[in-house]
N, CA, C and O atoms as a GROMACS GRO file, in nm:
protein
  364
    1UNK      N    1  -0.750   0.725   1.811
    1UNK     CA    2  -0.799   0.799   1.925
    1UNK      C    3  -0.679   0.847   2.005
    1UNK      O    4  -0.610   0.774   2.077
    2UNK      N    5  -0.662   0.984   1.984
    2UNK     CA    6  -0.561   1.033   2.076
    2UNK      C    7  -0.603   1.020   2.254
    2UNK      O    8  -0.710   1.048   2.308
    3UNK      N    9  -0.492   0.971   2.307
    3UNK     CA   10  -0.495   0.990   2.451
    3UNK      C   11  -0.394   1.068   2.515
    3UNK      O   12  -0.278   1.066   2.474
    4UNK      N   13  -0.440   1.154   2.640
    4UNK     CA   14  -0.286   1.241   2.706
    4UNK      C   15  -0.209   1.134   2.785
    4UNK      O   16  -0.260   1.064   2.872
    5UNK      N   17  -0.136   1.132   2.763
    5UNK     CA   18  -0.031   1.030   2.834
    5UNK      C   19   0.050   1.158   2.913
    5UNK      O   20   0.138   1.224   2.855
    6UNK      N   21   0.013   1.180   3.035
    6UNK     CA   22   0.078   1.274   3.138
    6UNK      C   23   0.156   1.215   3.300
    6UNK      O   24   0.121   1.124   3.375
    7UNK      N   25   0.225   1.274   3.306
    7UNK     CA   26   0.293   1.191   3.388
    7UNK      C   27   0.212   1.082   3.444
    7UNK      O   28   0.090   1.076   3.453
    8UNK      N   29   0.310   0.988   3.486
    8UNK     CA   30   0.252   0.850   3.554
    8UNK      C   31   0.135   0.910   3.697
    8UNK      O   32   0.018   0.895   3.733
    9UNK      N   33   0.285   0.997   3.749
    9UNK     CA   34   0.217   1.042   3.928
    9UNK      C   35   0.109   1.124   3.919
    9UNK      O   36   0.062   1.158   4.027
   10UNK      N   37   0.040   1.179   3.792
   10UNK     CA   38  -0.071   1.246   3.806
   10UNK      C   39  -0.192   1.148   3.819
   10UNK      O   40  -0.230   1.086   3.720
   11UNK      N   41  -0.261   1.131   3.961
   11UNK     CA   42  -0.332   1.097   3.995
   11UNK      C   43  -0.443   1.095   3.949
   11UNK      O   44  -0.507   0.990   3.954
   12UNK      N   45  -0.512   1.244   3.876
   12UNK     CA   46  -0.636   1.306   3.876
   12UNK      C   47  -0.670   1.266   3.715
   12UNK      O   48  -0.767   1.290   3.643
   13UNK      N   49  -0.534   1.187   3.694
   13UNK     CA   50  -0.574   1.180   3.484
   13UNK      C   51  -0.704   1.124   3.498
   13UNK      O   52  -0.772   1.086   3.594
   14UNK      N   53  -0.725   1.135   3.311
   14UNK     CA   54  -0.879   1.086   3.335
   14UNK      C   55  -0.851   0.918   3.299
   14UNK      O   56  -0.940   0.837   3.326
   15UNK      N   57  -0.764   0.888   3.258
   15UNK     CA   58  -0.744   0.714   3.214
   15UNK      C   59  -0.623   0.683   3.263
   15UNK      O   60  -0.524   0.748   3.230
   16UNK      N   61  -0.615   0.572   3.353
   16UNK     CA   62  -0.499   0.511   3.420
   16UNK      C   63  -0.423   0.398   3.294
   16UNK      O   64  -0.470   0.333   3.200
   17UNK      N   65  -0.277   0.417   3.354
   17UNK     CA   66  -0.200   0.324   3.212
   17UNK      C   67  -0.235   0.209   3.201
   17UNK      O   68  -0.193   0.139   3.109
   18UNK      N   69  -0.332   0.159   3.305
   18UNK     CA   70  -0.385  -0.005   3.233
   18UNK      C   71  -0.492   0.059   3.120
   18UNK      O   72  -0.486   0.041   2.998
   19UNK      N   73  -0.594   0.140   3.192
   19UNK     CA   74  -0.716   0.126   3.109
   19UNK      C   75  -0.675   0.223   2.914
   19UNK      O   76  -0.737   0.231   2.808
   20UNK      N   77  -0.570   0.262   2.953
   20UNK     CA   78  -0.493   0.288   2.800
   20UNK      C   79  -0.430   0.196   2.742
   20UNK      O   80  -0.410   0.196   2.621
   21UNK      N   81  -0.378   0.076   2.847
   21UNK     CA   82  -0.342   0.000   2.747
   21UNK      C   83  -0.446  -0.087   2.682
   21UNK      O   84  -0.462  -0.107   2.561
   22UNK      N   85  -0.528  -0.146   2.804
   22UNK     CA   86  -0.649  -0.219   2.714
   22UNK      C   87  -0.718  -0.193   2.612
   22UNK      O   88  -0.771  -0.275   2.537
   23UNK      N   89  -0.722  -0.016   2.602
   23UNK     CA   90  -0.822   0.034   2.505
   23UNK      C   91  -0.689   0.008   2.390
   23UNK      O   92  -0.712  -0.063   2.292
   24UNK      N   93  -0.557   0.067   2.407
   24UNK     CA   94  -0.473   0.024   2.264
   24UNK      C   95  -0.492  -0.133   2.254
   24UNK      O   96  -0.540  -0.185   2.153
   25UNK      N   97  -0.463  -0.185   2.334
   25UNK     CA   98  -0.525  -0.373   2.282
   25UNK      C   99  -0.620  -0.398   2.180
   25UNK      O  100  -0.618  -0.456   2.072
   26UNK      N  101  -0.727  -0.320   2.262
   26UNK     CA  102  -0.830  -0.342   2.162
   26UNK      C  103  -0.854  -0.279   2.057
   26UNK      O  104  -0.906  -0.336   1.962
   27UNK      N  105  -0.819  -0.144   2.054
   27UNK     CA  106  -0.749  -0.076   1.876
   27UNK      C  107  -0.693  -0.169   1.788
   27UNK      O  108  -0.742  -0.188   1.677
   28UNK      N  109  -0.536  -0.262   1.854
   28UNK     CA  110  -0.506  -0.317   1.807
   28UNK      C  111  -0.590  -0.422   1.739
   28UNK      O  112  -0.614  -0.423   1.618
   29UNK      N  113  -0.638  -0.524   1.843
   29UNK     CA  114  -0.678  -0.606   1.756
   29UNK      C  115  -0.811  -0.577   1.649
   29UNK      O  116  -0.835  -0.648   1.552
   30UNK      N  117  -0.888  -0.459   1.688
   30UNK     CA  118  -0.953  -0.464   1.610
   30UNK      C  119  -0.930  -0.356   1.477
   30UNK      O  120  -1.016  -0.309   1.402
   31UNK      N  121  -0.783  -0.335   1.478
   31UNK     CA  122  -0.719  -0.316   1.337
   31UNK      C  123  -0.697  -0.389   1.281
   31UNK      O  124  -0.718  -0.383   1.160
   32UNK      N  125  -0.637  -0.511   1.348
   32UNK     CA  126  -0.579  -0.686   1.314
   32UNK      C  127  -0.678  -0.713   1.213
   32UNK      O  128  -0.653  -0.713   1.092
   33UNK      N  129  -0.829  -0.744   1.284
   33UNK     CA  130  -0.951  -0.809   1.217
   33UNK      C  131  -0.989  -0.686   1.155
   33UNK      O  132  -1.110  -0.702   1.169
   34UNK      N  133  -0.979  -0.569   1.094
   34UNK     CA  134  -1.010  -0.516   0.987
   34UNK      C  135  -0.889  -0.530   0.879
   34UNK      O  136  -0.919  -0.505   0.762
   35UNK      N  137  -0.778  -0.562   0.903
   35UNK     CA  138  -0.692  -0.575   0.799
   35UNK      C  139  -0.717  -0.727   0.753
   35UNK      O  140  -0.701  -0.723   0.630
   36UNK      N  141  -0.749  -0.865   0.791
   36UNK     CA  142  -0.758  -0.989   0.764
   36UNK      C  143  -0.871  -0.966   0.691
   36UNK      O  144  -0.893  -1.052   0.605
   37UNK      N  145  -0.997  -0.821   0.703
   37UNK     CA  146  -1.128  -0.875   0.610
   37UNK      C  147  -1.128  -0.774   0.481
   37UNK      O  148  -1.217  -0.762   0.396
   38UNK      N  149  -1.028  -0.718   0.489
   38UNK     CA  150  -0.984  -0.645   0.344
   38UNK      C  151  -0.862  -0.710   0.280
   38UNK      O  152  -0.830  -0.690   0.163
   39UNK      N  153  -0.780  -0.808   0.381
   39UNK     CA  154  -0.704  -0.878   0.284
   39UNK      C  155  -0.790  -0.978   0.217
   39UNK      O  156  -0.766  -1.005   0.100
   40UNK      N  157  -0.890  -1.036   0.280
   40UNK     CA  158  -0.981  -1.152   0.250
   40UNK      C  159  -1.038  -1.082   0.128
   40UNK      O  160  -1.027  -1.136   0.018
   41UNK      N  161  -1.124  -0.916   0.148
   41UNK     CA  162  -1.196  -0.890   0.028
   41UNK      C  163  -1.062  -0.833  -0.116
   41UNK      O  164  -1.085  -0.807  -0.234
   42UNK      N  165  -0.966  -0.833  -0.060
   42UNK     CA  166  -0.872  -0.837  -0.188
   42UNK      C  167  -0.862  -0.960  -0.285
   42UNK      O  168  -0.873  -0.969  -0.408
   43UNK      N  169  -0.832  -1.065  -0.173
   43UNK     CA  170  -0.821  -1.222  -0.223
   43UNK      C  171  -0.932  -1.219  -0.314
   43UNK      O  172  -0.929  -1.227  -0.437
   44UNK      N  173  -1.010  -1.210  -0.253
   44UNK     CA  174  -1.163  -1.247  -0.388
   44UNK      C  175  -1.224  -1.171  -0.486
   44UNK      O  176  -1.306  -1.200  -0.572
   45UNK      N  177  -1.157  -1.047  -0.449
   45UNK     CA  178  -1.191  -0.944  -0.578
   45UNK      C  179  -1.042  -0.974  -0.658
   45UNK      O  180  -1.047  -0.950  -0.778
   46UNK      N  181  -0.941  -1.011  -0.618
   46UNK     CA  182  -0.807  -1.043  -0.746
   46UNK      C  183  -0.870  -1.155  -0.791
   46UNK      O  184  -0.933  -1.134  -0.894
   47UNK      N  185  -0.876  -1.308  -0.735
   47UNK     CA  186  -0.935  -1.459  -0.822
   47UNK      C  187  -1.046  -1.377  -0.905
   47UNK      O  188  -1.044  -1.370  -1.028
   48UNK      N  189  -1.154  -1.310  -0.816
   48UNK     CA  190  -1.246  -1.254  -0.961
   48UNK      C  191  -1.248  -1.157  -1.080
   48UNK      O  192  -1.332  -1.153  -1.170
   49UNK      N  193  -1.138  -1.078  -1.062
   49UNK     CA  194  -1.078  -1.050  -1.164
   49UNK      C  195  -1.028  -1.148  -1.263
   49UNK      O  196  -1.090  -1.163  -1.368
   50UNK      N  197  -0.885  -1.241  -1.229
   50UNK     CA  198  -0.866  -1.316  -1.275
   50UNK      C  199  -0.946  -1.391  -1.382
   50UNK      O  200  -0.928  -1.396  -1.504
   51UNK      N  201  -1.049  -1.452  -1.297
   51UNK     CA  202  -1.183  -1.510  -1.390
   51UNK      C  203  -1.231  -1.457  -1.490
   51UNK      O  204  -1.265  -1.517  -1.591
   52UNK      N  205  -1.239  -1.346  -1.472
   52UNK     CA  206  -1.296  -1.248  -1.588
   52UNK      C  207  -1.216  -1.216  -1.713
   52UNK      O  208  -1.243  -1.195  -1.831
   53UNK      N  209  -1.084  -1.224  -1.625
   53UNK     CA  210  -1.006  -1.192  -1.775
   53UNK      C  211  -0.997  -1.284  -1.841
   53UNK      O  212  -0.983  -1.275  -1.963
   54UNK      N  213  -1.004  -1.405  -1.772
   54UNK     CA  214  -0.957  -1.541  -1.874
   54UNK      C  215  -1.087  -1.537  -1.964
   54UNK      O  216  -1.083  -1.515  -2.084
   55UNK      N  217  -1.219  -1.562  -1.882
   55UNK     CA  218  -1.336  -1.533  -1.964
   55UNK      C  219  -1.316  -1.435  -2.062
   55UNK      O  220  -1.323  -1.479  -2.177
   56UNK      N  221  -1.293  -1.317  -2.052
   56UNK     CA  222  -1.288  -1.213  -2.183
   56UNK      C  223  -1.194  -1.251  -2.237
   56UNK      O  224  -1.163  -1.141  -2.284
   57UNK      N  225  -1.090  -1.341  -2.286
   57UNK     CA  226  -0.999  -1.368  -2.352
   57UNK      C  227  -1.030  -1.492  -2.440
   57UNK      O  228  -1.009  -1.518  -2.559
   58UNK      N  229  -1.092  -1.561  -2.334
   58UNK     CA  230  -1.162  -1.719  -2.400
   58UNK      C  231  -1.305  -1.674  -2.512
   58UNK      O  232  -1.342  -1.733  -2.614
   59UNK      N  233  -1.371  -1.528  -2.436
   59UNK     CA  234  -1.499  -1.473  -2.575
   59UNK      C  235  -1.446  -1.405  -2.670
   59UNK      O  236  -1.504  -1.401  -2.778
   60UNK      N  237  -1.315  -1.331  -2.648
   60UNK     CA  238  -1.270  -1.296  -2.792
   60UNK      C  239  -1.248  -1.375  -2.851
   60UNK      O  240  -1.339  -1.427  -2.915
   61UNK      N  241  -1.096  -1.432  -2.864
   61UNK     CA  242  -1.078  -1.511  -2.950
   61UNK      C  243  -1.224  -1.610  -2.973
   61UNK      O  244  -1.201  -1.687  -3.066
   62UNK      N  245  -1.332  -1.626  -2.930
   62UNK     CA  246  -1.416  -1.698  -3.032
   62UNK      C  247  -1.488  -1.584  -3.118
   62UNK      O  248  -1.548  -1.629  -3.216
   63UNK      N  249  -1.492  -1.468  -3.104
   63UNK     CA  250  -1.575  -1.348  -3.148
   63UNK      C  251  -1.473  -1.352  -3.226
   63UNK      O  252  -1.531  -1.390  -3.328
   64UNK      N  253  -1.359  -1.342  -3.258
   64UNK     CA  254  -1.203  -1.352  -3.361
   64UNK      C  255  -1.329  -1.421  -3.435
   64UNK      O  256  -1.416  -1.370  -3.506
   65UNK      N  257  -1.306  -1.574  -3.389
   65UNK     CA  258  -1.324  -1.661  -3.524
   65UNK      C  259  -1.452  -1.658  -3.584
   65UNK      O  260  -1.464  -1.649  -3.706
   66UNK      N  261  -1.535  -1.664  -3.518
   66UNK     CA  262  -1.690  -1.665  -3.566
   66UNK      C  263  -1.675  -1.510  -3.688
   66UNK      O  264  -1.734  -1.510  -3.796
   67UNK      N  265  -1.585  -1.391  -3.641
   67UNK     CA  266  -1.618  -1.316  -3.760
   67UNK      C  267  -1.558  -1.310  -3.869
   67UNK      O  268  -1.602  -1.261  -3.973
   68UNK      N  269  -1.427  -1.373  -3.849
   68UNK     CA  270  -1.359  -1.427  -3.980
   68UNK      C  271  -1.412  -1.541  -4.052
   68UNK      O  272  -1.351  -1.558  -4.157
   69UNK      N  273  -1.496  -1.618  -4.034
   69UNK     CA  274  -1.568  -1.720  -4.085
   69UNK      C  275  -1.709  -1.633  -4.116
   69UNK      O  276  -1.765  -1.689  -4.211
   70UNK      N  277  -1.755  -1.566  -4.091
   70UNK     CA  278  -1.868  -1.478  -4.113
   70UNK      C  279  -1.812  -1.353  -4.245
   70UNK      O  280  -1.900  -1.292  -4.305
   71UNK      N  281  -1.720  -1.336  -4.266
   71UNK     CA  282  -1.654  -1.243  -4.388
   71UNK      C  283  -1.643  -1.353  -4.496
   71UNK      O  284  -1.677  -1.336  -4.613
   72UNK      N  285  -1.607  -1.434  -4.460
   72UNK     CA  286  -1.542  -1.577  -4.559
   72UNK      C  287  -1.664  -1.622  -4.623
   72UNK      O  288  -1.667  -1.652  -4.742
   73UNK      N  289  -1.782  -1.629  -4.535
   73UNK     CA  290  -1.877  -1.674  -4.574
   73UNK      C  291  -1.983  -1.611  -4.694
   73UNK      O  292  -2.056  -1.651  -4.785
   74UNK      N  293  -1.945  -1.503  -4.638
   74UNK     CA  294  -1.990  -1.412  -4.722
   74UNK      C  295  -1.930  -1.286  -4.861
   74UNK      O  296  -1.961  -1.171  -4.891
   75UNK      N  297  -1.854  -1.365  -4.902
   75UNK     CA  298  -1.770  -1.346  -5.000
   75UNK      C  299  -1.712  -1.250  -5.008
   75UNK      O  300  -1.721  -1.201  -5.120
   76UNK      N  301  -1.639  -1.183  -4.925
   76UNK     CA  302  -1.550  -1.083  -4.864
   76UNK      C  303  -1.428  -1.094  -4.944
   76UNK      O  304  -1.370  -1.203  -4.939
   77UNK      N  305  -1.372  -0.992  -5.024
   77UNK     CA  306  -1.252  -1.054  -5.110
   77UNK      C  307  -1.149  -1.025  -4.988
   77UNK      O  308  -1.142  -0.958  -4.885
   78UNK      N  309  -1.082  -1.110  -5.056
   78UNK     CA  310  -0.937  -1.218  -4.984
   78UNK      C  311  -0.865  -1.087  -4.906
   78UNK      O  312  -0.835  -1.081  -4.787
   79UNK      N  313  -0.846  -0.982  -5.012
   79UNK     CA  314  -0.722  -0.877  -4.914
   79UNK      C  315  -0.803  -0.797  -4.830
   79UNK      O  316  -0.751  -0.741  -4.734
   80UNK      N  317  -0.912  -0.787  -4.852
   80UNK     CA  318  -1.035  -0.698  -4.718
   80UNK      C  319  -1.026  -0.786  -4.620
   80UNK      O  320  -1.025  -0.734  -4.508
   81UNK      N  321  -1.016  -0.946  -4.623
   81UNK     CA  322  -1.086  -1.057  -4.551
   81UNK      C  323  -0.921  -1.029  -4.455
   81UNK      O  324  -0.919  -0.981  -4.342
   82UNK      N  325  -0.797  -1.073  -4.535
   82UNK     CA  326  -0.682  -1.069  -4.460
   82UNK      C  327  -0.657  -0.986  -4.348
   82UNK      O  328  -0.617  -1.030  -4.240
   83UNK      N  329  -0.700  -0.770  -4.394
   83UNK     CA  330  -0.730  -0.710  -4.312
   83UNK      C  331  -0.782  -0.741  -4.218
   83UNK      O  332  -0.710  -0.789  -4.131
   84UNK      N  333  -0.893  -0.732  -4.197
   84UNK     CA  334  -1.014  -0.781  -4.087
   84UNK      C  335  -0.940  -0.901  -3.989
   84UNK      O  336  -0.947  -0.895  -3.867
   85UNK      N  337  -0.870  -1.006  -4.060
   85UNK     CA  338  -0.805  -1.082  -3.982
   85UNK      C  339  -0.692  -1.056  -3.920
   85UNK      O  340  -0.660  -1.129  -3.827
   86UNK      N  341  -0.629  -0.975  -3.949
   86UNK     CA  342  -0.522  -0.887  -3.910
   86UNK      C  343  -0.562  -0.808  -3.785
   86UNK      O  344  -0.515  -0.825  -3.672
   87UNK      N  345  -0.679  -0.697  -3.831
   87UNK     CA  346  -0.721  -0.604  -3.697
   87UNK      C  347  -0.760  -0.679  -3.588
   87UNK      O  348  -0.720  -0.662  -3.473
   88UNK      N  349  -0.874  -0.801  -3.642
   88UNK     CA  350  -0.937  -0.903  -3.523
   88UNK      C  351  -0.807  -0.980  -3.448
   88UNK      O  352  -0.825  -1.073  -3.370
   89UNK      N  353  -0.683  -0.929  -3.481
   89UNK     CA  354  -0.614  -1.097  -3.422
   89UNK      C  355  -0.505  -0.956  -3.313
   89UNK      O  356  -0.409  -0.998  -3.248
   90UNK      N  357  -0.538  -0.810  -3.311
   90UNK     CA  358  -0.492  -0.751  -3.224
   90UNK      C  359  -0.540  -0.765  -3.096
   90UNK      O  360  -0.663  -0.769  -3.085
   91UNK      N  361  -0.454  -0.776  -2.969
   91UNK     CA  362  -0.494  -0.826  -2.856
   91UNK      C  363  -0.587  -0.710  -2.777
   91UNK      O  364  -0.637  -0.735  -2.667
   0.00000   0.00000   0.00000
């Protein structure tokens, strides 16, 4: 919020330098408490990221193994089977 900041001695301003500073006070702080609740919603959207990736890392590699044991099982010859284990074991 722009304010005219005009000389001190003009009497007739429409906001005296207290009531500009209080209103910047309160800009301030209530920039303060909007920056603490987007650092807060950062904090918990990074840990939940986090979570997720470990989760998608912990379901591949079992989706890895369950389908290399699912080729094996099903009599997949050896150098097709190696392939497949090869592509599945790219991160």
């Amino acid at each position: 919020m722009a304010v005219s900041l005009g000389p001190v001695s003009d009497l007739g301003a429409d906001m005296t330098l207290l009531e500009i500073n209080q209103e910047l006070l309160s800009q301030l702080y209530q920039s303060k408490q909007d920056f603490r609740d987007l650092k807060e919603k950062f904090l918990v959207s990074e840990s939940t990221a986090y979570i997720l990736a470990n989760q998608l890392q912990k379901y591949s590699k079992s989706y890895r193994v369950m389908v290399t044991r699912m080729m094996s099982d099903h009599c997949v010859p050896p150098k097709k089977l190696k392939t497949l284990q090869t592509f599945s074991s790219v991160p």
